[in-house]
Structure formats: structure tokens, C-alpha cells
LOMARMAR-143658 format. One record per residue (C-alpha): residue number from 0; residue in one letter; x, y, z. Coordinates in pm, 1 decimal, always signed. Layout:
   badren   marnu          x          y          z
      NUM       A          X          Y          Z
...
This chain:
   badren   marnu          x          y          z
        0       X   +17611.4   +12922.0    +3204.6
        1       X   +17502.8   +12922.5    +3584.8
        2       X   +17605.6   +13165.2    +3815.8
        3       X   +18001.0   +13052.4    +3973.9
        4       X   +18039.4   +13104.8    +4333.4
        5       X   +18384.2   +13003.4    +4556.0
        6       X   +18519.2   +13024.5    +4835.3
        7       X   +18828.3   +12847.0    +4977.3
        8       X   +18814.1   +12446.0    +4939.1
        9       X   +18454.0   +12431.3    +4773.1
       10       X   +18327.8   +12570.7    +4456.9
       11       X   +17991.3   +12636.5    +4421.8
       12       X   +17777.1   +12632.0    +4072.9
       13       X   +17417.3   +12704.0    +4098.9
       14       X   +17326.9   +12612.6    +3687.8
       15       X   +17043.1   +12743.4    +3528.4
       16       X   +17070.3   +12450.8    +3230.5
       17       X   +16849.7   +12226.4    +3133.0
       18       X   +16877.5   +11846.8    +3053.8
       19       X   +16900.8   +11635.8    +2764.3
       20       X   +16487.2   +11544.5    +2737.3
       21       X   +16200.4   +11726.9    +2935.7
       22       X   +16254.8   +11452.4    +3211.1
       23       X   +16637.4   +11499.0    +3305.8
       24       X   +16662.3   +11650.9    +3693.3
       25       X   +16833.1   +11924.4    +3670.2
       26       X   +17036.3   +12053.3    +3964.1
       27       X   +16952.8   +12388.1    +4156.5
       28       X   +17303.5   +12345.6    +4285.1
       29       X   +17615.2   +12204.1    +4252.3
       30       X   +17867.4   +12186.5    +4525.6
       31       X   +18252.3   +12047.7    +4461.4
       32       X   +18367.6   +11966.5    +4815.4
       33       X   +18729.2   +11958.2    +4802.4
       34       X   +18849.1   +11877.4    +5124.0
       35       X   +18615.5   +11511.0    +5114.9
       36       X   +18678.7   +11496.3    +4742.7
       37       X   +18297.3   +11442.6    +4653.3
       38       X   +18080.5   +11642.1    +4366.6
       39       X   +17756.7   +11720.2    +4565.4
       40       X   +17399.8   +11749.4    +4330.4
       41       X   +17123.7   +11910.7    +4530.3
       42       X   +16795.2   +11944.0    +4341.3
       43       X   +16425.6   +12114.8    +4393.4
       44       X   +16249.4   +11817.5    +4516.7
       45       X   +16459.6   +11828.0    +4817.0
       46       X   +16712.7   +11517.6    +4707.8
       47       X   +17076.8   +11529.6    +4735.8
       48       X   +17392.3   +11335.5    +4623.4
       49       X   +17715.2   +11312.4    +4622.7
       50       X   +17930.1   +11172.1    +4392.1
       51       X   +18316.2   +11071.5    +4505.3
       52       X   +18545.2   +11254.2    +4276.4
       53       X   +18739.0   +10896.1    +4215.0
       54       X   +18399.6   +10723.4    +4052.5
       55       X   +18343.3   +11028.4    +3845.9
       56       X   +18705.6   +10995.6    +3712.1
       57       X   +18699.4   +10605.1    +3654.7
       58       X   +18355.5   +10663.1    +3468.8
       59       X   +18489.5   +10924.8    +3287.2
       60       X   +18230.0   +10986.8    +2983.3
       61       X   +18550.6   +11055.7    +2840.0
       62       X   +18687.1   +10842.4    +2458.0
       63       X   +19021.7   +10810.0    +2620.4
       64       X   +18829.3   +10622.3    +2940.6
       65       X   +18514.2   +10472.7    +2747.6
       66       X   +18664.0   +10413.1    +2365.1
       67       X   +18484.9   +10472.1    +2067.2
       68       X   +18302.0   +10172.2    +2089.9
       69       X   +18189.3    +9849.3    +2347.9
       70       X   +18502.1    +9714.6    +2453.8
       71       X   +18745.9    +9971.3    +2410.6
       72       X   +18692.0   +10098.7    +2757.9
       73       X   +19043.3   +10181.7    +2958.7
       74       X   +19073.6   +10047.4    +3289.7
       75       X   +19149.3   +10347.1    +3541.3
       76       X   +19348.7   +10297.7    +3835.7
       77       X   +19528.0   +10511.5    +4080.2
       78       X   +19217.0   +10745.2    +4106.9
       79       X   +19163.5   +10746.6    +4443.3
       80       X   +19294.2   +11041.2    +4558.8
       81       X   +19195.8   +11232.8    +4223.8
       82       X   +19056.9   +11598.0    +4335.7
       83       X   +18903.2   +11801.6    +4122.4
       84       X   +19070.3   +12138.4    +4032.9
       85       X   +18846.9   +12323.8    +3795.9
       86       X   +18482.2   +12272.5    +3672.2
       87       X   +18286.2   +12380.1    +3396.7
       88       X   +17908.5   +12405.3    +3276.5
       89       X   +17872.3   +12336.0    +2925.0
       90       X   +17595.4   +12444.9    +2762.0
       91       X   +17277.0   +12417.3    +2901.5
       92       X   +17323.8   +12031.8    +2958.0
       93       X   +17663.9   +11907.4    +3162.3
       94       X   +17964.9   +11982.0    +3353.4
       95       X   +18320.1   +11959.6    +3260.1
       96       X   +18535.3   +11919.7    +3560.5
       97       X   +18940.6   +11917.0    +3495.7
       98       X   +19099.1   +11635.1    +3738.6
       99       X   +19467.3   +11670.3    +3931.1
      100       X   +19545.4   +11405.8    +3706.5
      101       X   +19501.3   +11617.7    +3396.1
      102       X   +19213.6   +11481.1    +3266.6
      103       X   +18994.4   +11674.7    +3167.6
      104       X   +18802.0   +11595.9    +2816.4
      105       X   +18450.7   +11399.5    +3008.9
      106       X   +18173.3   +11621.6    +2944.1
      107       X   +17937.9   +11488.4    +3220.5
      108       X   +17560.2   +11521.3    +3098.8
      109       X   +17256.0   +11608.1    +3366.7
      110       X   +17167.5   +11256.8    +3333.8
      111       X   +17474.0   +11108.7    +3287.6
      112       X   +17497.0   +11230.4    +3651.4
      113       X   +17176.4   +11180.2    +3811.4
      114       X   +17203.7   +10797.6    +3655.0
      115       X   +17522.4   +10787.0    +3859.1
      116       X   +17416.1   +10933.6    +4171.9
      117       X   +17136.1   +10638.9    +4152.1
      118       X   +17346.1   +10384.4    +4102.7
      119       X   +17692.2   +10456.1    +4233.4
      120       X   +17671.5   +10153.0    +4470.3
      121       X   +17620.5    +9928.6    +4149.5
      122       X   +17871.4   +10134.3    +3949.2
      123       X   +18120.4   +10055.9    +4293.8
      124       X   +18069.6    +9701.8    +4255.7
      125       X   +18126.7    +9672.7    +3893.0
      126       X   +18378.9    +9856.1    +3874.2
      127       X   +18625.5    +9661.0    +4197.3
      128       X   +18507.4    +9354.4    +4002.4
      129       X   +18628.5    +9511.0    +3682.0
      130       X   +18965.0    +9536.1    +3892.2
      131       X   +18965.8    +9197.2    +4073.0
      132       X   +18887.6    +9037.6    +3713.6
      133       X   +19174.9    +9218.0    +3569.2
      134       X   +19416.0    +9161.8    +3890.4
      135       X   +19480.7    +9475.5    +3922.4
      136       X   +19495.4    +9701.3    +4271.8
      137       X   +19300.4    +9959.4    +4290.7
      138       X   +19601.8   +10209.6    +4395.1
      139       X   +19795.5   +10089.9    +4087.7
      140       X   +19884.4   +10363.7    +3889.1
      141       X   +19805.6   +10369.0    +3521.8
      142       X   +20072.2   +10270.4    +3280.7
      143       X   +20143.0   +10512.6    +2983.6
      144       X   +19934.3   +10415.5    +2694.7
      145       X   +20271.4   +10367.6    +2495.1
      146       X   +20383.5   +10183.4    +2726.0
      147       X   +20118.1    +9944.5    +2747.0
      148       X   +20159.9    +9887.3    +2413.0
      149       X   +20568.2    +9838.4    +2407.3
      150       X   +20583.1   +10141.9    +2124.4
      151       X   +20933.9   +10380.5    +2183.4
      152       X   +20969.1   +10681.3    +2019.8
């Protein structure tokens, strides 16, 4: 695992990991900025992004957000003001970050991430269409998985 640096409010990771294939960017660091709630990549070349804590958590990697299979995917709402509280390297491939929320099973691969830093604007936009097609607000917060199904134990 990479070296672990903190200091109040931001966590700081600098991984020595490698990717899934020969071609997966690998961070040189790996900055949690609590206070603006985004999960900054920095990388040799020079490139840096950050990734809002509330995308990571609605794109959760995660079976309880993404299923076992194409269209079992949950819905997540009331993630906006999701911080991150803990976060992991596993391996010499991802990051597992624990959530306020609790969630914390998404094991977030080096290109899992780097795909999302690329395309967060498209992952925005699918994913507030995703809400408006559903009518659900964004802010809503989830319903209990029981409950959404109408079991009482």
C-alpha cells in the first residue's frame, strides 16, 4: 500500500500501485479534500482531477449501487452532501473510500477512476437524467430497501 499522509480536513495518499493493464494512469497522488468534498487524482504527466465525493458515491462500483447484472442498478439519491470519512488502497490496483453514509463496499479501480475523471460531465448528465426520468429530486433521500419493497419484519 502507498505511503498515508493527514493532516486536519485532507488526507493525503501518495500510492505506489499499479493499474489493471500496462496502460492504466496511475496516480502519484491522491488528495481527499474534505472541506470541498472532492477526491483529487494528480498524476506524472502533469494532469489533475477531481472527482466530487457525491458522483463517486452515486457511481458506486459497489453490487448494492450497480447489481449483479444490467438493470439491477439502484438509483442513489440524497448524496449530495456525502463526505468521505476514511479511504483505503487496495492492492496494488484501487481505493476503497468509506462514505458518511456508511457505505463503504465500492472498490474503485485506477481506471475505474481515471474513466470517471474523463467523463464526469457525461456521467453528470446521465445521471440528473437518470433522476428526471425517474421523478425523483436529487436531495431525496433513499428509501430503505425493505421498504421499497413493502417487506416488515
Amino acid at each position: 500500500m502507498g505511503e498515508r499522509l493527514a493532516r486536519p480536513g485532507i488526507f493525503y495518499m501518495r500510492p505506489m500501485m499499479s493499474g489493471l493493464t500496462p496502460e492504466t494512469p496511475v496516480p502519484t497522488g491522491v488528495v481527499v479534500h474534505s472541506k470541498s468534498r472532492v477526491l483529487e487524482l494528480q498524476y506524472a504527466n502533469g494532469e489533475s482531477y477531481r472527482l466530487p465525493f457525491e458522483l463517486l458515491r452515486v457511481y458506486s462500483p459497489s453490487a448494492e449501487v450497480q447489481g449483479h447484472g444490467p438493470g439491477q442498478e439502484t438509483l442513489q439519491t440524497g448524496k449530495r452532501d456525502v463526505t468521505i470519512t476514511m479511504i483505503e488502497g487496495v492492492g496494488n490496483y484501487a481505493l476503497q473510500p468509506t462514505f458518511s453514509d456508511g457505505h463503504s463496499t465500492g472498490i474503485y479501480s485506477w481506471d475505474l477512476l481515471h474513466d470517471m475523471a474523463l467523463r464526469q460531465d457525461e456521467l453528470w448528465r446521465a445521471y440528473l437524467a437518470r433522476l428526471a426520468a425517474a421523478g425523483i429530486d436529487r436531495d431525496t433521500p433513499m428509501v430503505p430497501a425493505a421498504a421499497a419493497h413493502g417487506h416488515c419484519h
